[in-house]
PANUSE-550816 format. One record per residue (C-alpha): x, y, z. Coordinates in steps of 0.1 Angstrom, whole numbers, plus 5000, padded with zeros to 4 digits. Layout:
<tivos>
XYZ...
</tivos>
This chain:
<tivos>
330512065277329812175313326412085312326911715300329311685327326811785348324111575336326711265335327111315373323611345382323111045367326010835385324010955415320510875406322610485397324510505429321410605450319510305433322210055440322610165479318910085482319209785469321609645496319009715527317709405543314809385565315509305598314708925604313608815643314608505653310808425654311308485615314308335610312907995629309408045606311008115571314007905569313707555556316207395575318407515605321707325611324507315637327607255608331607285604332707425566334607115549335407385516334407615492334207675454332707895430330307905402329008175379325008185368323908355341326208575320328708795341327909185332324809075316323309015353325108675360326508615393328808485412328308265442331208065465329507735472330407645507330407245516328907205552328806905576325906905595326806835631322806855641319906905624316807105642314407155609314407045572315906715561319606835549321406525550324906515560326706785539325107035524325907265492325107665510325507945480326708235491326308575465329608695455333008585454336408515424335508345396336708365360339508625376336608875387335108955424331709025429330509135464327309175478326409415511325209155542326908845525328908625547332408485546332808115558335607985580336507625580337407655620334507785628330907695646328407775632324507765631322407825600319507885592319307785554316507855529316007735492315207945468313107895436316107805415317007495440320207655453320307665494321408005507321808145546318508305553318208665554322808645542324508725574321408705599320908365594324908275602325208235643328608145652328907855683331607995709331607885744332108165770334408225802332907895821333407685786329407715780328507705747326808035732325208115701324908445687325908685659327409065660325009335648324509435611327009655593324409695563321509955564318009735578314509845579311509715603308409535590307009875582309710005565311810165591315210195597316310035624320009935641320909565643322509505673323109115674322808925702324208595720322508355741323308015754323307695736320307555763318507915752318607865717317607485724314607605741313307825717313607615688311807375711308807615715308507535677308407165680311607175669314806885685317606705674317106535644318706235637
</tivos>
């Protein structure tokens, strides 16, 4: 009986191990982020909901669908509000969570940086990288920016690597985008 307790452990490990890897994201530069990400929006939440795809404990998920007003538009052509699917959340009395994946706030900021992915549904590029919240500092200057990375990240190569974050000003982040051809879009 010993040993199939044994054997029933290592195998919770080898599961666990599998799932741990799993949640590592690659680091994403803001180069990247600009590059691979369809659209990129200045946008307020207006709500959320949820929705379940595929069956649940048969691989289904769950995702909270967030409703966003774009305030600007820099790349893509998201009209007004926009439908951003976001894994995990409470639906049909379960939660589902997902390592890197953002939680919303309808008095917030923010800046994403939105991709669509092959079954049409919009999602934050790279989950938590792509969210930038808009704050304005001391002076009342606006500043964009995120806080580092809770989640395990690995480098192009393969790496790990620390996720520090960063903020910089709202005329920065202006000018970068610019150096992609990218402005205000009406």
């Amino acid at each position: 009986m010993t040993h199939v307790r044994t054997l029933a452990a290592l195998a919770a490990c080898v599961c666990a191990a599998g799932f741990v890897s799993g949640a590592t994201l690659e680091r994403l530069t803001m180069d990247d982020m600009i590059t691979k990400s369809t659209d990129i929006v200045r946008c307020r939440i207006l709500g959320s909901s949820s929705s379940v795809r595929g069956v649940l404990g048969r691989g289904g998920m769950i995702y909270t669908h967030y409703t966003v007003q774009v305030t600007e538009r820099w790349k893509g052509s998201a009209s007004t509000t926009v439908d951003v699917a976001v894994p995990g959340g409470f639906a049909r009395g379960l939660r589902q969570t997902f390592a890197g994946a953002p939680e919303l706030s309808p008095t917030a900021d923010y800046v994403l940086f939105l991709w669509r992915s092959p079954s049409g549904l919009t999602q934050i590029l790279g989950l938590s990288q792509g969210l930038l919240t808009v704050k304005s500092d001391a002076g009342g200057n606006p500043m964009v920016g995120r806080g580092g990375a809770g989640e395990p990240m690995l480098d192009k190569s393969g790496m790990p690597v620390a996720d520090a974050g960063f903020n910089m000003t709202m005329d920065e982040f202006r000018s970068t985008l610019a150096r992609y051809g990218l402005g205000v879009r009406k």
